[in-house]
C-alpha positions as CSV (number, residue, x, y, z in Angstrom):
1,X,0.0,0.0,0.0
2,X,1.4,3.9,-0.7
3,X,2.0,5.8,2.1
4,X,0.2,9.5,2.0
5,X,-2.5,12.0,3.6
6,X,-5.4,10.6,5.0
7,X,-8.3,11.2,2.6
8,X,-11.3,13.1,3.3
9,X,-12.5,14.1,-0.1
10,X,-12.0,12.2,-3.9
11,X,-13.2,14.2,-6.8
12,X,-14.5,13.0,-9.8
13,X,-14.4,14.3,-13.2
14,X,-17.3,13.9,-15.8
15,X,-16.1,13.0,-19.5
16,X,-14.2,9.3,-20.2
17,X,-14.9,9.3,-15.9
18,X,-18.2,9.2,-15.0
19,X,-19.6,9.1,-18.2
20,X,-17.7,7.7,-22.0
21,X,-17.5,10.0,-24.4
22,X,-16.9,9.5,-28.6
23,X,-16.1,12.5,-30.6
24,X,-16.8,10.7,-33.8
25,X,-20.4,10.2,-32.7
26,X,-20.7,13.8,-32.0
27,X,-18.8,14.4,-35.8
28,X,-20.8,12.0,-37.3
29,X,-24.0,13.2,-35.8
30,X,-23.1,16.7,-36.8
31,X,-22.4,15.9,-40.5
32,X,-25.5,14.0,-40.5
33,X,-27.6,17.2,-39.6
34,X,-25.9,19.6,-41.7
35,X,-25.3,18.0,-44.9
36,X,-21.3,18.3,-44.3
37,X,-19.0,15.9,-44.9
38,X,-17.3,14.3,-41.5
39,X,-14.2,16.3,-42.1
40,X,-15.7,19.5,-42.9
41,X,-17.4,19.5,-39.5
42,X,-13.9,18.9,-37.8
43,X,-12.5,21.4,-40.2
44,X,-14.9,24.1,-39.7
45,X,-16.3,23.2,-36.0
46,X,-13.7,21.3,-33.7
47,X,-10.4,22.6,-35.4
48,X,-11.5,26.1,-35.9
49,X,-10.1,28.9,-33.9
50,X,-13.2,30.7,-33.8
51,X,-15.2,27.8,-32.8
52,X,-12.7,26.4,-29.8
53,X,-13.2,30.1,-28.5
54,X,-17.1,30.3,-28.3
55,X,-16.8,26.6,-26.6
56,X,-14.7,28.2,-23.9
57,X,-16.6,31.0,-23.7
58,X,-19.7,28.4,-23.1
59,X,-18.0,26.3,-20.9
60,X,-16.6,29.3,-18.5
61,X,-20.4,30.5,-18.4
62,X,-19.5,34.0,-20.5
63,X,-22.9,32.9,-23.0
64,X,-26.0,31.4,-22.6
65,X,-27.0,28.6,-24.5
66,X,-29.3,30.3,-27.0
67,X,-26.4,32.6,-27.8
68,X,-23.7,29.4,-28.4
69,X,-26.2,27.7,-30.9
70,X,-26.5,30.9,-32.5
71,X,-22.9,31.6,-33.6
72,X,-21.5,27.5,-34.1
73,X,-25.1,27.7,-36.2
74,X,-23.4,30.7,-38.1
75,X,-20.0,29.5,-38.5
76,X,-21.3,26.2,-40.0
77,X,-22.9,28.4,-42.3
78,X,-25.8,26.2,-42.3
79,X,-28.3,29.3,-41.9
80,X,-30.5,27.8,-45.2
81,X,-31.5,24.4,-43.4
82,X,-33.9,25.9,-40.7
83,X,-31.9,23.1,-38.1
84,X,-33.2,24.3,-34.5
85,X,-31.2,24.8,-31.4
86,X,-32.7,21.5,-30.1
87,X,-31.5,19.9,-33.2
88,X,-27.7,21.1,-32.7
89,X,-28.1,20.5,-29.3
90,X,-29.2,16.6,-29.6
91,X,-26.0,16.2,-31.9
92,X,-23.6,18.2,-30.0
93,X,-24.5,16.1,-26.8
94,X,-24.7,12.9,-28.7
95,X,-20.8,11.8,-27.8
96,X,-22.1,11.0,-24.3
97,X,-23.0,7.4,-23.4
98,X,-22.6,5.4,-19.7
99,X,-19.9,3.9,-17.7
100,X,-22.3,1.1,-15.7
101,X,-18.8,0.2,-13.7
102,X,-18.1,3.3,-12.5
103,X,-20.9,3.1,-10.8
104,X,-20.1,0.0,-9.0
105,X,-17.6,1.0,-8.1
106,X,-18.6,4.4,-6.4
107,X,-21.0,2.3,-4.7
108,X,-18.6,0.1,-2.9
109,X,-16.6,3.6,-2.2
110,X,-19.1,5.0,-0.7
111,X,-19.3,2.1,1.6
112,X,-16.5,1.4,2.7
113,X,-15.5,5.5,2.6
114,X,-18.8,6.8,4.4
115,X,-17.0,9.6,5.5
116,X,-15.0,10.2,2.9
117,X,-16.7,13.4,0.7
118,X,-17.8,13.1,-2.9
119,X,-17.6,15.7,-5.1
120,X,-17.2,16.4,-9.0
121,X,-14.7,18.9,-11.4
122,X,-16.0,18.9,-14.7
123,X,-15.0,21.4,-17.7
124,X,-18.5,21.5,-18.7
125,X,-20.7,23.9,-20.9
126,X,-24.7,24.5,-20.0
127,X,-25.1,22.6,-22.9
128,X,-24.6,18.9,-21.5
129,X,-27.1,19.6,-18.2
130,X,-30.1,17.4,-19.6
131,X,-28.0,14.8,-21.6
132,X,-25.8,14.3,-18.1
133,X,-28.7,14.3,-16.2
134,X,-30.7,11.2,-18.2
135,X,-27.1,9.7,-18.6
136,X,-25.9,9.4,-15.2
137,X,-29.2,8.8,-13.1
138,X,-27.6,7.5,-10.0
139,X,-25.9,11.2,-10.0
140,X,-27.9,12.0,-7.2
141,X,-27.6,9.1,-5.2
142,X,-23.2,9.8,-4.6
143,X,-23.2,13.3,-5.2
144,X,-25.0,16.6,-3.1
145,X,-25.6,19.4,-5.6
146,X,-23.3,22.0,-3.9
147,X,-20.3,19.2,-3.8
148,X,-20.9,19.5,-8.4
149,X,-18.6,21.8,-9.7
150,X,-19.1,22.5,-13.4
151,X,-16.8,25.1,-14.9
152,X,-19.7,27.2,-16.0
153,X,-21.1,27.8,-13.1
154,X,-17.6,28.8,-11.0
155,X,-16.2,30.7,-13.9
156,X,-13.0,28.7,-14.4
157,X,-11.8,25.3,-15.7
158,X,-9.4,23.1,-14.9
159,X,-6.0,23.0,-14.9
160,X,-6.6,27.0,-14.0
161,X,-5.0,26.2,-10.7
162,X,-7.8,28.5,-9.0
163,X,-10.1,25.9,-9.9
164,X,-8.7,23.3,-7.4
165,X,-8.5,25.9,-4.5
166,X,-11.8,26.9,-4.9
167,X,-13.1,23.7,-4.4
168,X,-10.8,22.7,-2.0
169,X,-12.2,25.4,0.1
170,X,-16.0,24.6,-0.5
171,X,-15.3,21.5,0.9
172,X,-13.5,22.2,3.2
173,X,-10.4,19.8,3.2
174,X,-6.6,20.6,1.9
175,X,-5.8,19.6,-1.3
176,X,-3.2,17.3,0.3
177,X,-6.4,15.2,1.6
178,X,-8.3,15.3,-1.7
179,X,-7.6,12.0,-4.4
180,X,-8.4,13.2,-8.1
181,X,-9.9,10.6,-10.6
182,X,-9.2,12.6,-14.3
183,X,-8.7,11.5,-17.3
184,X,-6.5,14.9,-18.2
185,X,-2.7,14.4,-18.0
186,X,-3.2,18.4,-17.7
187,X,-5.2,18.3,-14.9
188,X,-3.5,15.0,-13.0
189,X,-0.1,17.1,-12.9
190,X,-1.4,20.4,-12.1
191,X,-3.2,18.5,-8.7
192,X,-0.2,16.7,-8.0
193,X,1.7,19.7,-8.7
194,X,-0.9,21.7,-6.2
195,X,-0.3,19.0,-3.7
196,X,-3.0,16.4,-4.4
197,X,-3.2,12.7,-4.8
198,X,-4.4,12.4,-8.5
199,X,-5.2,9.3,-10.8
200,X,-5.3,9.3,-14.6
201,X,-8.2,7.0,-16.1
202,X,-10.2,7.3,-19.1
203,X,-12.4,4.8,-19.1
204,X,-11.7,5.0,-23.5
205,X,-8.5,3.3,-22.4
206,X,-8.1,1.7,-18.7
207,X,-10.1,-1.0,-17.3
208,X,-12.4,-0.4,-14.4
209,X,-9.9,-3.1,-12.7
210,X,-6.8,0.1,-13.4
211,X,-8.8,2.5,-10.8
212,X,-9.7,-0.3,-8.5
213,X,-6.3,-1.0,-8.4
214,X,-5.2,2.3,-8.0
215,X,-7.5,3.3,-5.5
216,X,-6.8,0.0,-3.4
217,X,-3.1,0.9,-3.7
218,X,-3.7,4.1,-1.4
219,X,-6.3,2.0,1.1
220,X,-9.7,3.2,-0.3
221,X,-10.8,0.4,-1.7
């Protein structure tokens, strides 16, 4: 077993965590609704300097959601083809899909860890409330709504280092105290950097058995 802190606190993030996500569902989605080919829509959407900034701008909460569907509508150029926001919206959010075992797992977690807190870190725009929501319905269940930390609700996003003392201090616990689960390599070092005990899995790559393991490795599970 490694030696280290004792833990009050692990944080979860959302995407290739708690939930898997493809980006060639989303493109493929996309060029379905448009009429583009599958590398236009990476072309003009995902690789697009203009278009990475209105994301951000979405995810750090600077525009509404009516606003974001406006202008990726406009850049697509798409105007002529009358497709609604809820259209765009059921494409964009179409990547999601769930991660049955990491809920298991949380389960036996929460458990053995009663005292432990749960909370969640998630770069996340307005955008993927609902499809989060129907997509992770045991949500509630592990997680208290002011222990959720989406990045467009605080204003920042992770690896902004004020991201991670923020919530350190809504929950209340040093970061030295707090286990990461991310699948960022950003994020894991900046934590670890900070202080924290962080583990990188993306659930597109590691079995469930790699965060078991890792987890077990520091006594949690």
């Amino acid at each position: 077993m490694e030696m280290q802190s004792q833990v009050y606190a692990i944080v979860f993030d959302i995407g290739n965590v708690l939930l898997a996500t493809s980006f060639q569902k989303t493109n493929k989605a996309m060029a379905e609704l448009t009429g583009l080919s599958v590398e236009e829509v990476v072309k003009t959407f995902f690789k697009n300097p203009t278009a990475r900034k209105i994301w951000r701008q979405s995810q750090m909460g600077k525009i509404n959601l009516e606003k974001f569907c406006n202008e990726i509508l406009s850049l697509l150029n798409v105007s002529g083809q009358n497709i609604s926001h809820e259209e765009l919206k059921q494409a964009l959010t179409s990547s999601g899909s769930e991660n049955p075992e990491i809920w298991e797992l949380i389960e036996t977690f929460a458990e053995i860890n009663p005292k432990v807190k749960r909370a969640i870190i998630s770069n996340n725009a307005s955008l993927y409330r609902e499809s989060g929501q129907k997509l992770m319905p045991r949500l509630g269940e592990f997680f208290s709504p002011e222990n959720i930390f989406m990045s467009h609700k605080v204003g920042l996003m992770k690896p902004d280092p004020a991201i991670f003392t923020s919530t350190c201090k809504k929950l209340g616990v040093a970061i030295e105290n707090i286990v990461l689960v991310d699948d960022n390599t950003e994020n894991v070092e900046q934590f670890r950097k900070m202080g924290g005990v962080a583990i990188q899995y993306d659930c597109s790559k590691h079995y469930i058995v790699h965060l078991w393991t890792k987890l077990g490795n520091i006594g949690l599970l």
